[in-house]
mmCIF file of the N, C-alpha and C atoms, coordinates in Angstrom:
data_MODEL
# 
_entry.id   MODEL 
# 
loop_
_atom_site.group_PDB 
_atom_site.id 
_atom_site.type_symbol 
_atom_site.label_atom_id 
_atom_site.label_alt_id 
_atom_site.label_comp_id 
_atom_site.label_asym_id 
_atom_site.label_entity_id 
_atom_site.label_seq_id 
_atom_site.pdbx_PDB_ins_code 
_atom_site.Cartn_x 
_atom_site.Cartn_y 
_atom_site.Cartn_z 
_atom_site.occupancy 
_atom_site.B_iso_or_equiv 
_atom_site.pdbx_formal_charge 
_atom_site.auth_seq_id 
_atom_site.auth_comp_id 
_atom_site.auth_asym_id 
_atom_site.auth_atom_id 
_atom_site.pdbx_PDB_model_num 
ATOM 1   N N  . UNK A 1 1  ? -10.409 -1.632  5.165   1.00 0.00 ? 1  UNK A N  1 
ATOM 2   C CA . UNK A 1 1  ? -10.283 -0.379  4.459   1.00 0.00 ? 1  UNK A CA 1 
ATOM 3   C C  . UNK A 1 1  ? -11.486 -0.238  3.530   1.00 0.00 ? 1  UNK A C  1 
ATOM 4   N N  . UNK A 1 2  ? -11.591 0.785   3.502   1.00 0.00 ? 2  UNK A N  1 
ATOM 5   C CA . UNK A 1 2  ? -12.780 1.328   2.431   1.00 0.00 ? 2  UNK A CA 1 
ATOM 6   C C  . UNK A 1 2  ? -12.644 1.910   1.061   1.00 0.00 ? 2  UNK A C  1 
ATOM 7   N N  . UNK A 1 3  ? -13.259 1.558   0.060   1.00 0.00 ? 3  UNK A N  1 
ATOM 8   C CA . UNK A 1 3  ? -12.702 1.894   -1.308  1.00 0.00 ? 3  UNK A CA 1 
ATOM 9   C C  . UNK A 1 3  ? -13.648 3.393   -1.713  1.00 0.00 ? 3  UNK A C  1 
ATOM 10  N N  . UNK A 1 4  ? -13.209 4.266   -1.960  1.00 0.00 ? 4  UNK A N  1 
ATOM 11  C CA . UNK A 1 4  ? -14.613 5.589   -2.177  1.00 0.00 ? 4  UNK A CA 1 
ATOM 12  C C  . UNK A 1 4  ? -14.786 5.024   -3.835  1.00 0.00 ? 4  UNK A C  1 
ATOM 13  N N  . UNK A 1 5  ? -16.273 5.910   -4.106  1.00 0.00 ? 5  UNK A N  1 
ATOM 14  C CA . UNK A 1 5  ? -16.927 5.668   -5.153  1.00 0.00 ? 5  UNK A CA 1 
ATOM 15  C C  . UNK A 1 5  ? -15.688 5.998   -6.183  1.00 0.00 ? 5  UNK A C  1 
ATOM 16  N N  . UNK A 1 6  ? -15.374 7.264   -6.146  1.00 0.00 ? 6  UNK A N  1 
ATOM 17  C CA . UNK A 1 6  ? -14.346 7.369   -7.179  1.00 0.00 ? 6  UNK A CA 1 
ATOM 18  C C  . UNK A 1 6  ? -13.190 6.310   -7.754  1.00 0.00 ? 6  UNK A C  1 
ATOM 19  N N  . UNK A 1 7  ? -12.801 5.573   -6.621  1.00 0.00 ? 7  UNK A N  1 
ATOM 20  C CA . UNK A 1 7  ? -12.047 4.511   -6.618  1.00 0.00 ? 7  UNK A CA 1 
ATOM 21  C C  . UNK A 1 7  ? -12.394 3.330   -7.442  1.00 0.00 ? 7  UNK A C  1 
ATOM 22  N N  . UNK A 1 8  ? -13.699 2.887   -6.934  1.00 0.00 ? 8  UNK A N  1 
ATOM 23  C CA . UNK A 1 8  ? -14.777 1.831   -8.052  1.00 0.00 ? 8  UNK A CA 1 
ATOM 24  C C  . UNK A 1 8  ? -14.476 2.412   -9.421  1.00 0.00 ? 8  UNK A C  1 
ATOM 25  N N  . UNK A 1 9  ? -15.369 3.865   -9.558  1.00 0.00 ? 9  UNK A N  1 
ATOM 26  C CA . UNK A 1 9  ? -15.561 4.137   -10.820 1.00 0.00 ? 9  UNK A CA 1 
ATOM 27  C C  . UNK A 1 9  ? -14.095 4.166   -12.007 1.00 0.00 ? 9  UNK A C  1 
ATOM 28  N N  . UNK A 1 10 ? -13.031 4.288   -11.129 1.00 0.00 ? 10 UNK A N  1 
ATOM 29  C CA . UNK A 1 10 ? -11.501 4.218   -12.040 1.00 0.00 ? 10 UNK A CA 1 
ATOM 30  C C  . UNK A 1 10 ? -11.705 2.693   -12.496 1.00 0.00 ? 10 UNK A C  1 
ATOM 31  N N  . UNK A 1 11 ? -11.657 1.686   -11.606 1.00 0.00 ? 11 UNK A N  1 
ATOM 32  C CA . UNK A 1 11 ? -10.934 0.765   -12.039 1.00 0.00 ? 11 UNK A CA 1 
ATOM 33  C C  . UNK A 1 11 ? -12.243 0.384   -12.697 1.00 0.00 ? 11 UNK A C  1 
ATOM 34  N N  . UNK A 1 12 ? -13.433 0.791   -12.711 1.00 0.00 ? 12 UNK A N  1 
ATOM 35  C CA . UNK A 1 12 ? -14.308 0.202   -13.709 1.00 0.00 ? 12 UNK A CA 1 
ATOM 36  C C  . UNK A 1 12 ? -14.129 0.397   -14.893 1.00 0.00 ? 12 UNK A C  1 
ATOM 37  N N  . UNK A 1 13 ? -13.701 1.931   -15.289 1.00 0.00 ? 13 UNK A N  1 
ATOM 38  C CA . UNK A 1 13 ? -13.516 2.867   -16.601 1.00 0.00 ? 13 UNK A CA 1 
ATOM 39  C C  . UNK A 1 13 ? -11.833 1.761   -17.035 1.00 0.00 ? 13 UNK A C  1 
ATOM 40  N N  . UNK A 1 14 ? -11.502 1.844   -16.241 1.00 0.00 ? 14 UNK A N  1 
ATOM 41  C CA . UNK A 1 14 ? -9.995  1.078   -17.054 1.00 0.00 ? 14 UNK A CA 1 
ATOM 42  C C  . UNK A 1 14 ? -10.166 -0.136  -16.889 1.00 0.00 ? 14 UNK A C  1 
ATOM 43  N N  . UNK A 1 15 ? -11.143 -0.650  -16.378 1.00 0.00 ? 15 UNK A N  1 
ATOM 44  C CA . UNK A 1 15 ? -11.115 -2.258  -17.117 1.00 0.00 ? 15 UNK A CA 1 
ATOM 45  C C  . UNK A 1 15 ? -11.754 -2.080  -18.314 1.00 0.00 ? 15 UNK A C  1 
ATOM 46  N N  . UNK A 1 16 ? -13.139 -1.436  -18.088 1.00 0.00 ? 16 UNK A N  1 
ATOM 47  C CA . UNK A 1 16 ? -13.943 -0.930  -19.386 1.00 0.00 ? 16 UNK A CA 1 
ATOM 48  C C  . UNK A 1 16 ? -12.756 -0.882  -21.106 1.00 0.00 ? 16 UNK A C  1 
ATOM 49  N N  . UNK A 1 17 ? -11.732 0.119   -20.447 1.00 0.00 ? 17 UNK A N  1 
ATOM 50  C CA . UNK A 1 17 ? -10.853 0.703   -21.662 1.00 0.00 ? 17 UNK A CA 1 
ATOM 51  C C  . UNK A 1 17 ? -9.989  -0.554  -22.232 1.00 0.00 ? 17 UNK A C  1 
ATOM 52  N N  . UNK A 1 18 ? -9.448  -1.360  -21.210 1.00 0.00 ? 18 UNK A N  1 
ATOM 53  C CA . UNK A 1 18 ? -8.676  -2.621  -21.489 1.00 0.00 ? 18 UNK A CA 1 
ATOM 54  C C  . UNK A 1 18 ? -9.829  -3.519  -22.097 1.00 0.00 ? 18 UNK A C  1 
ATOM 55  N N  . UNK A 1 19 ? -10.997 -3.340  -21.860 1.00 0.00 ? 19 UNK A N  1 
ATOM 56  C CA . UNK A 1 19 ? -11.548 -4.551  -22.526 1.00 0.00 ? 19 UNK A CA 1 
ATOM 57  C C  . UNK A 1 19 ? -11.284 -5.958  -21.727 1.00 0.00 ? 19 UNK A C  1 
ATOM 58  N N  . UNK A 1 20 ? -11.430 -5.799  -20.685 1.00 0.00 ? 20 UNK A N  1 
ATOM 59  C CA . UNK A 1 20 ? -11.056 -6.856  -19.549 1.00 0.00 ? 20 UNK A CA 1 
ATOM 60  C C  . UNK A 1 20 ? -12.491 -7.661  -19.005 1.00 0.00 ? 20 UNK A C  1 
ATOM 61  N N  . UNK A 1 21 ? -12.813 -9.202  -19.044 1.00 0.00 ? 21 UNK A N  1 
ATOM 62  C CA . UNK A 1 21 ? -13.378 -9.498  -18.303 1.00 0.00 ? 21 UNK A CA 1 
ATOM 63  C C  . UNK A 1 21 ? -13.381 -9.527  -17.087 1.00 0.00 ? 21 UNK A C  1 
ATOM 64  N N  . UNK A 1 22 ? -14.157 -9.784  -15.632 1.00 0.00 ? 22 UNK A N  1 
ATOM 65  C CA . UNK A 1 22 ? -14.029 -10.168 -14.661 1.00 0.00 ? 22 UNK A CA 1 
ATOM 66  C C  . UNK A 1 22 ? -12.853 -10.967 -14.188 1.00 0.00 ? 22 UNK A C  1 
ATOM 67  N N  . UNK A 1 23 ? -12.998 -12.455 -14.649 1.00 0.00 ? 23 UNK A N  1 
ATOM 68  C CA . UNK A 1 23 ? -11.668 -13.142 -14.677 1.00 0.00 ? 23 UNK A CA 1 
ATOM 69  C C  . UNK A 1 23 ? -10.814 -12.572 -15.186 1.00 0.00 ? 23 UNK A C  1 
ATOM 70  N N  . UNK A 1 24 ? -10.617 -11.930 -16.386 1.00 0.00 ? 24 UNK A N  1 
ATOM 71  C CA . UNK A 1 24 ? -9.330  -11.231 -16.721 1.00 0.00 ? 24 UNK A CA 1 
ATOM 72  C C  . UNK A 1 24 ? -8.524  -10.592 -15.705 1.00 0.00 ? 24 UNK A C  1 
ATOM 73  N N  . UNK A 1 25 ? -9.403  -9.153  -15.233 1.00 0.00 ? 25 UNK A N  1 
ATOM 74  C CA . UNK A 1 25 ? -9.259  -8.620  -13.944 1.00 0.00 ? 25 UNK A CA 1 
ATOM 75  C C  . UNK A 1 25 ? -8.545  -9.131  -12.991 1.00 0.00 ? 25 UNK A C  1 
ATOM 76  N N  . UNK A 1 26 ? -9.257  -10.061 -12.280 1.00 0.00 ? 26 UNK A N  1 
ATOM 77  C CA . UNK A 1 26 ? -9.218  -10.709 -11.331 1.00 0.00 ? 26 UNK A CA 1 
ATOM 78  C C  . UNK A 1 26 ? -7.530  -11.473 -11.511 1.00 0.00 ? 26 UNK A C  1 
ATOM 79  N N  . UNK A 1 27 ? -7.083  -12.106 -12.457 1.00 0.00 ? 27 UNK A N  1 
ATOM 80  C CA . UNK A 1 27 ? -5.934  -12.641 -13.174 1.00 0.00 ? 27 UNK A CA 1 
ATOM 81  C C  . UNK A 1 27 ? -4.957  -11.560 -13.068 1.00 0.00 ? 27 UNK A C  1 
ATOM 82  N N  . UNK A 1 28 ? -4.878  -9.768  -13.348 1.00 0.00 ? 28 UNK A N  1 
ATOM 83  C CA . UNK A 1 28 ? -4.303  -9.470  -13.601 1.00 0.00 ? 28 UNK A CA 1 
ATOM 84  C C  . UNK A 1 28 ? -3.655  -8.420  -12.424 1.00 0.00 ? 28 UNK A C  1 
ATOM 85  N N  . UNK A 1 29 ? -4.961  -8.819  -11.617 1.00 0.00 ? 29 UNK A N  1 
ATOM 86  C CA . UNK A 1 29 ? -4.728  -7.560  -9.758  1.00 0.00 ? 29 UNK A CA 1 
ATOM 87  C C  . UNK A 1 29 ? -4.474  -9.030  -9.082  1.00 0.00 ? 29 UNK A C  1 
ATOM 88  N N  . UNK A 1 30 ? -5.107  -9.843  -8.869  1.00 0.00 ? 30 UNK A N  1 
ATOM 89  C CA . UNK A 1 30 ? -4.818  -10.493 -8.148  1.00 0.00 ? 30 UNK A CA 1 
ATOM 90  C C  . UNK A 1 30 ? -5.654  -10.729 -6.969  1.00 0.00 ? 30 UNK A C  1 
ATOM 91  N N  . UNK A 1 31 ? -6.731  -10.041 -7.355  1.00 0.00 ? 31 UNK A N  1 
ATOM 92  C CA . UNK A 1 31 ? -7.778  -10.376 -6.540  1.00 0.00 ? 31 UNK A CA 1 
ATOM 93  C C  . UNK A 1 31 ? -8.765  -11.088 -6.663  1.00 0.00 ? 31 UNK A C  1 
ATOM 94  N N  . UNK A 1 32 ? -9.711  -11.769 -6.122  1.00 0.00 ? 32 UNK A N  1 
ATOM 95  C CA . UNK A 1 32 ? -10.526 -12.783 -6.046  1.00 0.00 ? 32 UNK A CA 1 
ATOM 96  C C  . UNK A 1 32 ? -11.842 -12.418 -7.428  1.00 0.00 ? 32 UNK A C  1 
ATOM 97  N N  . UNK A 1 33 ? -12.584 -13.127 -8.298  1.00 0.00 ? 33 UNK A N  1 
ATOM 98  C CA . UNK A 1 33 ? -13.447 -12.386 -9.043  1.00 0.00 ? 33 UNK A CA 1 
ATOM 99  C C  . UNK A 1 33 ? -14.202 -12.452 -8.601  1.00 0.00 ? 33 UNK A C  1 
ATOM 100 N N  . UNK A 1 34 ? -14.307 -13.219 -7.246  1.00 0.00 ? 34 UNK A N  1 
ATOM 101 C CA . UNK A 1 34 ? -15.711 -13.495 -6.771  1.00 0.00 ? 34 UNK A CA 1 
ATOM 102 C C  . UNK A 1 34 ? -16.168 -11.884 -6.040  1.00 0.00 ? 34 UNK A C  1 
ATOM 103 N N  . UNK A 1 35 ? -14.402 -11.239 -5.117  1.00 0.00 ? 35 UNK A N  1 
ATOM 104 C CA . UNK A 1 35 ? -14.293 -10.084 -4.299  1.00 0.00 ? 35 UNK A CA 1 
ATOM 105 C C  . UNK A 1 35 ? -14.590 -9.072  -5.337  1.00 0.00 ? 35 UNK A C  1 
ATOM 106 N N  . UNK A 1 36 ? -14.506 -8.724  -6.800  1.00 0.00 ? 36 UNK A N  1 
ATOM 107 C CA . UNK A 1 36 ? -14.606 -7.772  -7.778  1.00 0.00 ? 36 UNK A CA 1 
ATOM 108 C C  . UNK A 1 36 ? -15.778 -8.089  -7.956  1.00 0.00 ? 36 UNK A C  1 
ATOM 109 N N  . UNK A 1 37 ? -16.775 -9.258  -7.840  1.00 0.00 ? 37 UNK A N  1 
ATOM 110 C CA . UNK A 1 37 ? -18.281 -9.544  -8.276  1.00 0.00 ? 37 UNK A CA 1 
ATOM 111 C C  . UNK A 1 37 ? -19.241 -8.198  -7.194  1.00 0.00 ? 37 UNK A C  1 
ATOM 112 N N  . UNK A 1 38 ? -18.301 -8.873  -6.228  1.00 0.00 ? 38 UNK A N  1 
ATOM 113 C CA . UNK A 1 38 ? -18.738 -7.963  -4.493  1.00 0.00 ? 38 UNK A CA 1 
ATOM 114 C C  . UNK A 1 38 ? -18.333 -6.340  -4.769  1.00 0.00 ? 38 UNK A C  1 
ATOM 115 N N  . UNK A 1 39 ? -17.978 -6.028  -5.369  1.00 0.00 ? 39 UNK A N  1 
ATOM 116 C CA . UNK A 1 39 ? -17.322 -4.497  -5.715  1.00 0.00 ? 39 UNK A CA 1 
ATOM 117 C C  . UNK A 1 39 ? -18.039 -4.179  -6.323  1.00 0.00 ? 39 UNK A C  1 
ATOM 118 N N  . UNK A 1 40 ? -18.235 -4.343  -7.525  1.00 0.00 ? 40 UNK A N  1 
ATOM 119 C CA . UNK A 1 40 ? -19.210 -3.902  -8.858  1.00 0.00 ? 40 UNK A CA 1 
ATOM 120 C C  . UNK A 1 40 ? -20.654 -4.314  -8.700  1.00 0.00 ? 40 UNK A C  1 
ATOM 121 N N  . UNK A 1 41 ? -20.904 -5.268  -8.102  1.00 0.00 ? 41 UNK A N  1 
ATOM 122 C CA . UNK A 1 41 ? -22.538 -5.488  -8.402  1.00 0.00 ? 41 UNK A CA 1 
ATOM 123 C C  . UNK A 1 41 ? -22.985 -4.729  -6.886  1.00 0.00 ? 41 UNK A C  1 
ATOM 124 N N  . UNK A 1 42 ? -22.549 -5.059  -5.679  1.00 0.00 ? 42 UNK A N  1 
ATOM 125 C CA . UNK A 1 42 ? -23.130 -5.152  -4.705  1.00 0.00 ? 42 UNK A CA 1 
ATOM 126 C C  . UNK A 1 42 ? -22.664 -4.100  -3.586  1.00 0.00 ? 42 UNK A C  1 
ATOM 127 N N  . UNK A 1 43 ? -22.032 -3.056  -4.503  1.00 0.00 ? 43 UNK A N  1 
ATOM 128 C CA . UNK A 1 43 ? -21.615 -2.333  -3.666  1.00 0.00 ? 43 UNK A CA 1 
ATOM 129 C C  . UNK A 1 43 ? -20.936 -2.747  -2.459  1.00 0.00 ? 43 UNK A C  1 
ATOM 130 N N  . UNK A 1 44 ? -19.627 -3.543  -2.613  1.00 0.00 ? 44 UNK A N  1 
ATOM 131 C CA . UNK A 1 44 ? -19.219 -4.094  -0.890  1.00 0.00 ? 44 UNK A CA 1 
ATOM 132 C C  . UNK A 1 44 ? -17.859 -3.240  -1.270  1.00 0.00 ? 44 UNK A C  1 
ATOM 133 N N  . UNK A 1 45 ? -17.765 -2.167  -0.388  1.00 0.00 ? 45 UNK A N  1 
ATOM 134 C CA . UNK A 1 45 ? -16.701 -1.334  -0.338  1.00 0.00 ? 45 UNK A CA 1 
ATOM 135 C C  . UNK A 1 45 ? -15.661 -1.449  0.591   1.00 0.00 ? 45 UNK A C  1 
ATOM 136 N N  . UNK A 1 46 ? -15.722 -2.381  1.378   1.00 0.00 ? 46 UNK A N  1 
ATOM 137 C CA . UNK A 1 46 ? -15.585 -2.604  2.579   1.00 0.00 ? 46 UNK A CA 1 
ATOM 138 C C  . UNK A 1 46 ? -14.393 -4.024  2.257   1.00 0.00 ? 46 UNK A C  1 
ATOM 139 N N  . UNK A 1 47 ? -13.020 -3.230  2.056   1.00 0.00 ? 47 UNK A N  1 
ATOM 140 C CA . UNK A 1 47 ? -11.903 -4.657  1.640   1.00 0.00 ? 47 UNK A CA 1 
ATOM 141 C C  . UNK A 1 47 ? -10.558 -4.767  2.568   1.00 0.00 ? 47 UNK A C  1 
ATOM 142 N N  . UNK A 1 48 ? -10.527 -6.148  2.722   1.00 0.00 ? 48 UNK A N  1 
ATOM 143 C CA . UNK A 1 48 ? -9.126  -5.754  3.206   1.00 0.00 ? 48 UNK A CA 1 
ATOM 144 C C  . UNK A 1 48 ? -7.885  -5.148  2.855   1.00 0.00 ? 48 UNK A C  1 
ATOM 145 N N  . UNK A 1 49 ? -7.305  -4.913  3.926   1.00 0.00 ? 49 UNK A N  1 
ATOM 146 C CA . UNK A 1 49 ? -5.996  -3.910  3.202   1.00 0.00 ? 49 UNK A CA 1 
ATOM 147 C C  . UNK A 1 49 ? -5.113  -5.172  1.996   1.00 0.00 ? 49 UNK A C  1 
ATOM 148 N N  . UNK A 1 50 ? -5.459  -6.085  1.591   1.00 0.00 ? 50 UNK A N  1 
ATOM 149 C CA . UNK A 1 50 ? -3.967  -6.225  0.853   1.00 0.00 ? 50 UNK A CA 1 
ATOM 150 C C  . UNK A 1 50 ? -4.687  -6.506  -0.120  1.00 0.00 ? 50 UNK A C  1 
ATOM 151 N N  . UNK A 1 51 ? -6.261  -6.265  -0.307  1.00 0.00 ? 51 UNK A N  1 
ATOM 152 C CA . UNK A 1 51 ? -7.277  -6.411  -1.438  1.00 0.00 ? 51 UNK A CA 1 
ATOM 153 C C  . UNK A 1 51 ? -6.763  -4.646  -2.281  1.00 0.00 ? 51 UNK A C  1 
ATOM 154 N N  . UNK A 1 52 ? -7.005  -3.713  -1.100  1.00 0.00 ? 52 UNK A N  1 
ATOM 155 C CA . UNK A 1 52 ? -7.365  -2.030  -1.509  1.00 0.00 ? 52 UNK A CA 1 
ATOM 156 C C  . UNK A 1 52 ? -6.068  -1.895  -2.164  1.00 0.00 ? 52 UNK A C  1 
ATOM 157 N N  . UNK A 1 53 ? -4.676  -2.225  -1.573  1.00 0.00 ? 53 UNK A N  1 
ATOM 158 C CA . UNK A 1 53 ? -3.483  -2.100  -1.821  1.00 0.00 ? 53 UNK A CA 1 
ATOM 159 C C  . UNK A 1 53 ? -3.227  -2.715  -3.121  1.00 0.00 ? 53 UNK A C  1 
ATOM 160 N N  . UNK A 1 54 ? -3.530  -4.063  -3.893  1.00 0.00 ? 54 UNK A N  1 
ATOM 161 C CA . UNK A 1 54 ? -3.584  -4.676  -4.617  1.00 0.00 ? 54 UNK A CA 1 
ATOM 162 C C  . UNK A 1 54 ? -4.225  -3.663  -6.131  1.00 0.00 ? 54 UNK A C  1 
ATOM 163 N N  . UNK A 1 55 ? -5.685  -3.666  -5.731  1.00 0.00 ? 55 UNK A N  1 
ATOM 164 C CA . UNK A 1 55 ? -6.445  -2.393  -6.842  1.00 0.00 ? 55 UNK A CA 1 
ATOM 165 C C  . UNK A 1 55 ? -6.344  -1.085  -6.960  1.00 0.00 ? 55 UNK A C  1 
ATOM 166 N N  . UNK A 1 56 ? -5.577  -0.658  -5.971  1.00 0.00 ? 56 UNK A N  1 
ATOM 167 C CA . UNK A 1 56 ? -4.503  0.652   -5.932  1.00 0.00 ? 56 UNK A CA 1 
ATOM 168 C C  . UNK A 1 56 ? -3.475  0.304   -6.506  1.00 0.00 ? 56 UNK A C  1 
ATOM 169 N N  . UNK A 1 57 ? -2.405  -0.475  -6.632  1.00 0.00 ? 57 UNK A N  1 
ATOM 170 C CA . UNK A 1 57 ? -1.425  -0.681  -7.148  1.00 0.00 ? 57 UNK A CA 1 
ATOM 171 C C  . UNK A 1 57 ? -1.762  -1.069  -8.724  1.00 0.00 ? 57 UNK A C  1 
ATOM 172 N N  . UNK A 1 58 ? -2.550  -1.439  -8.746  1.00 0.00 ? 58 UNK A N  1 
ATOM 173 C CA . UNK A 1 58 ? -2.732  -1.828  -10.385 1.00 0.00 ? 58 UNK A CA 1 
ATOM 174 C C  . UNK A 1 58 ? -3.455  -0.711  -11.047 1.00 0.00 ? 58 UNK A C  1 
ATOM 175 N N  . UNK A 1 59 ? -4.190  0.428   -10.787 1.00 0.00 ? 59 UNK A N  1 
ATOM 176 C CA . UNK A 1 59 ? -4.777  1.390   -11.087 1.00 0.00 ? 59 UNK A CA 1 
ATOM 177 C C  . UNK A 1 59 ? -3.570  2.569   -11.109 1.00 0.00 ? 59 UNK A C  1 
ATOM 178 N N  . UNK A 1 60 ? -2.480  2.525   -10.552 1.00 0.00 ? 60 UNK A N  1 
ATOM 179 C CA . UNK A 1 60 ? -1.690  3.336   -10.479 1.00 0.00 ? 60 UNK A CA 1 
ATOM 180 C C  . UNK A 1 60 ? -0.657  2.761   -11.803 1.00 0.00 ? 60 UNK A C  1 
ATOM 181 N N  . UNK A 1 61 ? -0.403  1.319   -11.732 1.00 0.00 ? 61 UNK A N  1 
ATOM 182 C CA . UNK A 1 61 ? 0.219   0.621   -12.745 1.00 0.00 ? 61 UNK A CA 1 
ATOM 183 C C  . UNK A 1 61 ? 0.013   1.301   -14.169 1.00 0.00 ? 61 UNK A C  1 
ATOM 184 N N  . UNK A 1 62 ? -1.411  1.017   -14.561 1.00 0.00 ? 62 UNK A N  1 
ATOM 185 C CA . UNK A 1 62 ? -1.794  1.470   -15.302 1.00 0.00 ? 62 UNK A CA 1 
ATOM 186 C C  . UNK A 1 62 ? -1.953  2.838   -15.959 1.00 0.00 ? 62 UNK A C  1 
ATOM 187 N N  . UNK A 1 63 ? -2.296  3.553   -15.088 1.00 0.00 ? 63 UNK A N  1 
ATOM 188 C CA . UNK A 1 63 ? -2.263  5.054   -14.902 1.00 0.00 ? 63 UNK A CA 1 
ATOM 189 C C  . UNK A 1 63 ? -0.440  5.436   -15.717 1.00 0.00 ? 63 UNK A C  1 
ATOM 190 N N  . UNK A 1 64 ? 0.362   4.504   -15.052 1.00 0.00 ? 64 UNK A N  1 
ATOM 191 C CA . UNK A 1 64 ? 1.394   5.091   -15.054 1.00 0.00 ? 64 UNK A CA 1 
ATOM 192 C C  . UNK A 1 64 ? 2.114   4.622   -16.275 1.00 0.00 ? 64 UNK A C  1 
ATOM 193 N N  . UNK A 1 65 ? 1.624   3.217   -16.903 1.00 0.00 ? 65 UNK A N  1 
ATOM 194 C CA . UNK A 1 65 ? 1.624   2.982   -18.515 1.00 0.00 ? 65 UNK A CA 1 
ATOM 195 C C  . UNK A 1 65 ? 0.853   3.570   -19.687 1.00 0.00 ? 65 UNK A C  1 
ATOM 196 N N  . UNK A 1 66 ? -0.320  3.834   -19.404 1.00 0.00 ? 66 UNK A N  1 
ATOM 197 C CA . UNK A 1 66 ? -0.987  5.167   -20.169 1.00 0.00 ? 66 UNK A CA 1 
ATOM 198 C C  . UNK A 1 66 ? -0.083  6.233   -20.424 1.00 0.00 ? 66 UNK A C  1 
ATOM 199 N N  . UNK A 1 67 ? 0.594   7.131   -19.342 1.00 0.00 ? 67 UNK A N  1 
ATOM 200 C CA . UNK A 1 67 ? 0.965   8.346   -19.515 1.00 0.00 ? 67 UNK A CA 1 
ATOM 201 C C  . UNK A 1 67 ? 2.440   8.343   -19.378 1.00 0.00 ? 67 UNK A C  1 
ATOM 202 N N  . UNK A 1 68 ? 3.296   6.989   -19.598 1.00 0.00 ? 68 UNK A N  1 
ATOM 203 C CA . UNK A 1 68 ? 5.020   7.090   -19.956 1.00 0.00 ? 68 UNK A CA 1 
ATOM 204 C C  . UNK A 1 68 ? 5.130   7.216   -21.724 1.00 0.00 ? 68 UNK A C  1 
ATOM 205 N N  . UNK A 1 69 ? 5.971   8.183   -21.678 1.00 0.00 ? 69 UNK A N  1 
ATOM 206 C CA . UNK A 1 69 ? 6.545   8.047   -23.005 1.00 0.00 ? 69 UNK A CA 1 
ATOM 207 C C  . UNK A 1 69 ? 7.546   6.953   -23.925 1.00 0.00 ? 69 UNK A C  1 
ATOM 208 N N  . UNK A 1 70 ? 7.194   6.539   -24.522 1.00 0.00 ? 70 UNK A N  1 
ATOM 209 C CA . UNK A 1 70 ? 7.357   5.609   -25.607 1.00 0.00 ? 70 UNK A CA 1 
ATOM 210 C C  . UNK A 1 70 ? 8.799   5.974   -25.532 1.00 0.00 ? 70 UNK A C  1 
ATOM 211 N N  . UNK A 1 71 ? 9.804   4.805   -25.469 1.00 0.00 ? 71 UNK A N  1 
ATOM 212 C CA . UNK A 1 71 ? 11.545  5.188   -25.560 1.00 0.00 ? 71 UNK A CA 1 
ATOM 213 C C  . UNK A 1 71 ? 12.047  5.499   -26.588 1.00 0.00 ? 71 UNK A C  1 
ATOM 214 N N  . UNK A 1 72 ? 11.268  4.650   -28.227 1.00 0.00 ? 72 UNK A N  1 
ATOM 215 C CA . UNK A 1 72 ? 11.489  5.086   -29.313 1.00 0.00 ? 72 UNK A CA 1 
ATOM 216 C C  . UNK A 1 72 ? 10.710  6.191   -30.021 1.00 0.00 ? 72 UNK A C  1 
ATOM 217 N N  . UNK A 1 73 ? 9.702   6.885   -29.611 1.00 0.00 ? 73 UNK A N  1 
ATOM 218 C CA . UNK A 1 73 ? 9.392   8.132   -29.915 1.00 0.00 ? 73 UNK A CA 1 
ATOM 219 C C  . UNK A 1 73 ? 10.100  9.074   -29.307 1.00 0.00 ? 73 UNK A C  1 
ATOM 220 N N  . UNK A 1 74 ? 10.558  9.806   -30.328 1.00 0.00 ? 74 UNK A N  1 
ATOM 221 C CA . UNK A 1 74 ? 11.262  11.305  -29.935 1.00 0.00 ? 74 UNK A CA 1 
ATOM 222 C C  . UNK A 1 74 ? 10.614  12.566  -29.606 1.00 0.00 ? 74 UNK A C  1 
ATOM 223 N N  . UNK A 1 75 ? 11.222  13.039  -28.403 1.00 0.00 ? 75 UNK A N  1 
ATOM 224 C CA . UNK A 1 75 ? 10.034  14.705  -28.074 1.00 0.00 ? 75 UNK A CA 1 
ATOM 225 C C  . UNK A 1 75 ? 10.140  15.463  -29.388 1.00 0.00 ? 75 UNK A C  1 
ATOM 226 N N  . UNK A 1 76 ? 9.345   16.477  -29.899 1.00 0.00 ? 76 UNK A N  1 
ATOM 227 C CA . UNK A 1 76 ? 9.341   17.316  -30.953 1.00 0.00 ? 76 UNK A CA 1 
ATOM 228 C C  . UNK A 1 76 ? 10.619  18.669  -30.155 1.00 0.00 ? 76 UNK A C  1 
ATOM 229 N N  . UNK A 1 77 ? 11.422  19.135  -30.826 1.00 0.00 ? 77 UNK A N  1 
ATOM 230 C CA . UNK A 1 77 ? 12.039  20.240  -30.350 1.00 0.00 ? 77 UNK A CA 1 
ATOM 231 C C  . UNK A 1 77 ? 12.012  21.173  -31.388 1.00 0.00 ? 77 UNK A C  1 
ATOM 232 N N  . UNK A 1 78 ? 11.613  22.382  -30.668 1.00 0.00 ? 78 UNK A N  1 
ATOM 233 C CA . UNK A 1 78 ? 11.394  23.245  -31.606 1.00 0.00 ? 78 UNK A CA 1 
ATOM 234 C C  . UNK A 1 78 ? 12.677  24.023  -32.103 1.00 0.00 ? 78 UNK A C  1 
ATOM 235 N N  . UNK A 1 79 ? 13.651  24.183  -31.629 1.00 0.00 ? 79 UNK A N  1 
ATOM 236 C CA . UNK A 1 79 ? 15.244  25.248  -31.508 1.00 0.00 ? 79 UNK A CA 1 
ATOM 237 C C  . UNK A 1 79 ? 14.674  25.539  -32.493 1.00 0.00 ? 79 UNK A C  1 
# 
């Protein structure tokens, strides 16, 4: 499977935002740091499916902890 540029550039910007090293990364998708060395430096776009599935799933993870609402913050209601 093939990762598009846009794809790179997410999980770069949200490791960027986490403040994540390589190994961190790598620790927290589950993918190889050597295979994320191959992503980011060298342009190798070119991953197997349970690599793409892996940095899709954790980009969505994330995505989807960014933008849940907090259980103990209350919505504002206006009535």
């Amino acid at each position: 499977m093939k990762l598009t540029e846009d794809q790179v550039i997410a999980i770069k910007r949200k490791r960027g935002e986490l403040d994540l090293s390589i190994t961190d990364l790598a620790n927290t998708t589950g993918v190889s740091k050597w295979t994320l060395i191959d992503i980011f430096k060298h342009n190798h776009r070119n991953v197997n499916s349970i690599t793409f599935k892996k940095l899709n799933d954790w980009l969505i993870n994330e995505y989807e902890l960014a933008t849940a609402v907090h259980p103990t913050k209350e919505v504002a209601n206006n009535d």
